[in-house]
C-alpha positions, -999 to 999 in steps of 0.1 A, spaced: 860 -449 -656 830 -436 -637 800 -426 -659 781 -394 -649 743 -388 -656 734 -364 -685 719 -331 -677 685 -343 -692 680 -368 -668 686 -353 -639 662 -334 -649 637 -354 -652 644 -376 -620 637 -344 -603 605 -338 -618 597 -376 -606 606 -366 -574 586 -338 -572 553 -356 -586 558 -380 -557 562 -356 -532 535 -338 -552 511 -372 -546 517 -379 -515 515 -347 -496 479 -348 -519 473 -383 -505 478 -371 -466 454 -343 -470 428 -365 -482 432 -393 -458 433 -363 -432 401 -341 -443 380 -375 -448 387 -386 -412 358 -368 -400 335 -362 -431 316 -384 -451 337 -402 -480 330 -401 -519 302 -420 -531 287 -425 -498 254 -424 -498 225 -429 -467 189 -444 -480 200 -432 -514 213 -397 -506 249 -386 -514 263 -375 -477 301 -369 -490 318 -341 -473 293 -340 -442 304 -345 -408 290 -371 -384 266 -349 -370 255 -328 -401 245 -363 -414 226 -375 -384 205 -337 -383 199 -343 -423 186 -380 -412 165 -368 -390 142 -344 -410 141 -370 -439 128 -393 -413 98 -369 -397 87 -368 -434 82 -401 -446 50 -419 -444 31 -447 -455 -1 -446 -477 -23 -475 -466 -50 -487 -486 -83 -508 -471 -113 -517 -496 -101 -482 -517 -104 -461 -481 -68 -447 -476 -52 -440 -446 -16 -418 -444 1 -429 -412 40 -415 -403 66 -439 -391 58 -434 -355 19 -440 -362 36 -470 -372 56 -479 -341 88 -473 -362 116 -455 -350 149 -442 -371 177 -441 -354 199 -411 -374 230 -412 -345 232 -453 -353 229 -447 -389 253 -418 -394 280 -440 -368 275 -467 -397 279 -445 -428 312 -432 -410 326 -470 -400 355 -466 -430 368 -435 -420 385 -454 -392 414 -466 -411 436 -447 -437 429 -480 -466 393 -473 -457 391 -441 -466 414 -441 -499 391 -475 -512 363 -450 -513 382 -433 -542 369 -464 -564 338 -481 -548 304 -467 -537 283 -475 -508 247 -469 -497 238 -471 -459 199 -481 -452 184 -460 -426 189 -481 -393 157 -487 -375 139 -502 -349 99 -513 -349 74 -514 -320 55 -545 -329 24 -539 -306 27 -503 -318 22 -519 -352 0 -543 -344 -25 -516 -325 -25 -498 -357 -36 -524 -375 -62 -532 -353 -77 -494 -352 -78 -504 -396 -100 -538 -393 -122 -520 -365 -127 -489 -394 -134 -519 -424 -158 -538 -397 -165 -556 -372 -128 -575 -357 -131 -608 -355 -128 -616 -315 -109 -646 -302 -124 -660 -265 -100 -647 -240 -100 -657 -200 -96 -633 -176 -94 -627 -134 -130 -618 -124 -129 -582 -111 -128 -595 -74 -98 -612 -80 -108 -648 -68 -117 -665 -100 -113 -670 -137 -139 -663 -162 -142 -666 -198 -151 -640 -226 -166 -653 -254 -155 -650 -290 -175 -636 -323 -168 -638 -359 -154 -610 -381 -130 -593 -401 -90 -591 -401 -63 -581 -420 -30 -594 -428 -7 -569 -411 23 -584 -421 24 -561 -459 17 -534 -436 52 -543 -416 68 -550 -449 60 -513 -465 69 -499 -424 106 -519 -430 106 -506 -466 102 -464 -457 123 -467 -426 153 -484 -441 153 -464 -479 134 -430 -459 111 -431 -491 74 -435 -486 54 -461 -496 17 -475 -505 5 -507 -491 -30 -521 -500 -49 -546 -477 -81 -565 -482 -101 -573 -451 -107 -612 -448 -141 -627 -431 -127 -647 -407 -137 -670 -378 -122 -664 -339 -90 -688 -335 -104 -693 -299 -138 -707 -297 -156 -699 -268 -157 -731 -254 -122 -732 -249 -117 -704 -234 -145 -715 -208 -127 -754 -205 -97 -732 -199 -113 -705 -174 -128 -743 -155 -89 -758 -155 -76 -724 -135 -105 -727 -114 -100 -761 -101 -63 -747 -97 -79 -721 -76 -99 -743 -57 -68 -763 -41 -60 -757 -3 -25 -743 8 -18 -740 40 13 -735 60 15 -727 100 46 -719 129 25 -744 153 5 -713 165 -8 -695 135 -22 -712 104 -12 -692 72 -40 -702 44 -34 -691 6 -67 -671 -3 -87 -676 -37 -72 -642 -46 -33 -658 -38 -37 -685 -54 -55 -669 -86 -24 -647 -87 -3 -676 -92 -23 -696 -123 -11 -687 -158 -27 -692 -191 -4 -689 -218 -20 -669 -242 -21 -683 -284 9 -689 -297 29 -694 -267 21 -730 -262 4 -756 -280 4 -740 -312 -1 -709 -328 -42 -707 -325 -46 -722 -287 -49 -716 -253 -22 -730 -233 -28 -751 -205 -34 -731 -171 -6 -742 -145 9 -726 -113 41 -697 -117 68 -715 -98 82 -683 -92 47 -668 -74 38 -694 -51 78 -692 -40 74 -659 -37 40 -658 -15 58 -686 5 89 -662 13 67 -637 22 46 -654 39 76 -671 61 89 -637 66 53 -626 84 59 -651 106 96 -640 119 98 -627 157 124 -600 159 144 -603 189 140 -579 219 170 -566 230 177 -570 271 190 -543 293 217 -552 317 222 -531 350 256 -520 356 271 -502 383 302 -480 380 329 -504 375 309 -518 344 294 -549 368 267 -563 356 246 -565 386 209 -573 377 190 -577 348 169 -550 337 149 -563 311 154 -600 301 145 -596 268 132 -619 244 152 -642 218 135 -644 182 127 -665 156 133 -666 117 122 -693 93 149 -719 82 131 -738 57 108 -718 33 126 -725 3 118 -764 13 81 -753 19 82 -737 -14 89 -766 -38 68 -787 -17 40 -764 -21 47 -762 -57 52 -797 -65 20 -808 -46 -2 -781 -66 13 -793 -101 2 -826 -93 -36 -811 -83 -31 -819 -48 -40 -793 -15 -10 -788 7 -2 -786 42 30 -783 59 53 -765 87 77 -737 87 104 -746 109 125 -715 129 160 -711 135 168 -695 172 180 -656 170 195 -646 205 184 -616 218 214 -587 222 221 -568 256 222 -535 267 236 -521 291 228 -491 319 243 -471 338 227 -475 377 236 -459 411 261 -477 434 243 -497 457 212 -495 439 212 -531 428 197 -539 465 168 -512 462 133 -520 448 144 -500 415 174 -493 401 179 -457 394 205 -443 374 229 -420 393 215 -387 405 181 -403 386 146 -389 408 121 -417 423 96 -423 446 94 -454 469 55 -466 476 59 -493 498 29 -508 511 41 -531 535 51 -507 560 30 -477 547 53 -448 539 67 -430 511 103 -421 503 117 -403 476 159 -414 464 178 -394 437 201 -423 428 208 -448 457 201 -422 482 170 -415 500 165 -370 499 130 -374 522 113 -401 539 105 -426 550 75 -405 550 46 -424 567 13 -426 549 -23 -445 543 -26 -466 511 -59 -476 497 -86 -495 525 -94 -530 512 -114 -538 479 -101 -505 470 -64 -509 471 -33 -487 461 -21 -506 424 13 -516 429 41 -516 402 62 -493 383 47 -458 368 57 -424 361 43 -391 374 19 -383 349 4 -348 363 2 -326 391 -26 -305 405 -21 -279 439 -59 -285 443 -86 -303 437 -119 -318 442 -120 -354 442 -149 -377 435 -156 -419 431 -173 -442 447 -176 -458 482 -172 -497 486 -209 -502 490 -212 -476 451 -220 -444 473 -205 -415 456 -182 -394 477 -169 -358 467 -135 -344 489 -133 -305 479 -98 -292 475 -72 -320 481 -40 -307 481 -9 -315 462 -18 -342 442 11 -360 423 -8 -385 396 13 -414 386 -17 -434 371 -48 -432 361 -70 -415 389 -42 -433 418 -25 -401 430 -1 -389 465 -19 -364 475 -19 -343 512 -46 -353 530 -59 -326 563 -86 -347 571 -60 -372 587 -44 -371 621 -28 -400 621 -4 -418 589 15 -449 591 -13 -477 591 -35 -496 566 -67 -517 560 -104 -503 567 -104 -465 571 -79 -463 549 -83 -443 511 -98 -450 480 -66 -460 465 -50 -428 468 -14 -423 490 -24 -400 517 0 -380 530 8 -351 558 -1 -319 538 38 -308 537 48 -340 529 27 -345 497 37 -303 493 72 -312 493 69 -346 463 47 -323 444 77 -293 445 104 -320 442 90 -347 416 84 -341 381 70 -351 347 79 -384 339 95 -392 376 95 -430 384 66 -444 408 73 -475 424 47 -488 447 53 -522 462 46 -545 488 
């Protein structure tokens, strides 16, 4: 026979129930509120933060932070300096992330129900910040004691040496202590330091043996050439390249370290110095007519020339100089071809003294059989025109030019052959394609078509309409070609 539960305890399994639904809907509102607010018995640098949010704890951080100082005491002369006099920096955003880290997991949060936690203040420290501070104290007790330092001389080319005095100095390191102590607990503090006589850690003479040991690294040749052109290292280079490591970084904590070349530096002059040396190519210009034939060569170009071996050179260099010996030695160059262009010419201009570009403006100057003919293209507009070029010991220049001016009229002066000055009032047309060398009409003339004595003064004289016509027809920039 089935038994049946009494009234009285179903009664008070309900009231179980309830307490645990009671609990745990209690238990989800906590775990759900403390997600993003500080948990019980949290504290940062000894401040309860429970119930803040991330932020509200970082702001709080913050202010506590600008007020904190430290009190520090020389020979009974205090001096109140804040944590950034100090070189010391709070960081409230890294703090406040690490006051939250338990709130990322449920168990974290409900352990906080029975522990407690503080979270120091996180901070960072400048140490030359520090150090400088501590400095400015000694230099207000008295006179710093001076270590012997070596330095570039002002031009650059030389090492000299400084020398070194007796003095005071503190122990900084209870200053740093104390600095530690405020950032991390944000609580101020009070240090005392007593000023010590002491004597330089670098004596004079060996900053001055160590100033002589860069010098006679200074003093070593370097020089590298492409066969042509000889690349020498200057005093200034080469002083660029010595290091002295400073106490503490060699040889102990109290000495000069040893002055030696900077493998990287005298690489680094090498490459650069290779690199000066590199020819660029020069492109080439093909002529092409219009079926895309290449038929003559425009400009030829030039190929160029880029070192191949400078990281070679550059441990050699720097090998040699460790061992206190000069160097010498060559860059070697890897071929670059030169690339082509191309351009566009006239059809059947490949045969002509110039090779214009289609419906492209020039003037033929040929002195051979003494006329003038201007072509747009391949095709001749005017001429041959015949003309007198310059007399002998004054002739017409010959190659390729461009129309630089035009004048309608002019007076022209120069010399004779024998240095007589000569003045020809209003010359016509005159189309200049260099310097003073002009075509130009010239009245004075009956007959054209000849050369040698009687001839101009290096001028291209022409019938008057004739040089009317190449002044109205050519312009700015127009090709010249005069040729024999």
């Amino acid at each position: 026979m089935m038994r049946t539960l009494s009234t009285r305890m179903k009664w008070i399994l309900g009231v179980v129930a309830g307490l645990v639904v009671l609990v745990a809907g209690a238990t989800a509102g906590y775990a759900a509120y403390f997600a993003d607010h500080a948990l019980p018995g949290v504290t940062v640098a000894g401040v309860a933060v429970t119930g803040q949010t991330q932020q509200e704890v970082a702001d709080a951080l913050r202010q506590r932070a600008e007020g904190i100082a430290v009190a520090v005491d020389v020979d009974g002369t205090t001096t109140t300096a804040s944590l950034a006099d100090l070189g010391v920096s709070v960081d409230p955003e890294a703090t406040a992330a690490a006051a939250f880290e338990p709130n990322s997991s449920v168990a974290g949060r409900l352990r906080a129900l029975v522990s407690h936690r503080d979270v120091p203040a996180v901070a960072t420290t400048d140490e030359a910040a520090l150090a400088s501070f501590a400095d400015g104290l000694s230099a207000a007790a008295g006179t710093p004691v001076q270590d012997a330092t070596v330095a570039l001389a002002e031009d650059g080319t030389s090492f000299q040496a400084t020398p070194a005095s007796p003095g005071i100095r503190l122990d900084a390191s209870p200053l740093a202590d104390a600095a530690g102590t405020a950032a991390s607990t944000l609580a101020s503090q009070t240090v005392a330091l007593r000023p010590e006589e002491v004597q330089p850690a670098v004596t004079t003479e060996d900053a001055r043996a160590a100033a002589d040991a860069a010098n006679a690294l200074v003093a070593l040749d370097v020089t590298l050439t492409d066969g042509i052109t000889d690349f020498t290292a200057t005093p200034a280079d080469k002083a660029s390249w010595v290091t002295i490591p400073a106490p503490g970084d060699e040889g102990g904590a109290d000495a000069l370290g040893t002055p030696a070349f900077d493998r990287d530096k005298v690489a680094a002059w090498v490459l650069k110095t290779g690199e000066s040396s590199n020819e660029d190519p020069v492109a080439g210009v093909n002529n092409v007519n219009s079926r895309g034939d290449v038929v003559s060569v425009a400009s030829a170009g030039e190929p160029g020339w880029k070192v191949s071996n400078a990281d070679v050179v550059a441990r050699a260099v720097f090998d040699s100089l460790s061992k206190g010996q000069s160097f010498s030695g060559d860059f070697d160059y890897d071929r670059v071809e030169q690339e082509f262009t191309t351009q566009l010419i006239a059809d059947g201009a490949e045969n002509l003294v110039y090779q214009a570009a289609p419906g492209e403006k020039w003037i033929d100057i040929d002195l051979s059989n003494y006329t003038v003919s201007a072509y747009e293209g391949a095709t001749i507009v005017r001429g041959p025109v015949s003309m007198v070029p310059g007399m002998p010991g004054l002739e017409t220049v010959t190659g390729t030019y461009h129309v630089t001016r035009q004048v309608a009229s002019e007076t022209m002066r120069g010399n004779d052959l024998d240095g007589t000055p000569y003045v020809t009032p209003n010359v016509p047309w005159a189309t200049y394609f260099y310097s003073g060398y002009a075509l130009h009409g010239a009245p004075w003339r009956t007959s054209f078509g000849w050369g040698g004595p009687g001839g101009s003064h290096g001028c291209v004289n022409m019938p008057v309409d004739e040089a009317k016509w190449i002044y109205d027809w050519a312009e700015i920039g127009t090709t010249v070609v005069s040729h024999y």
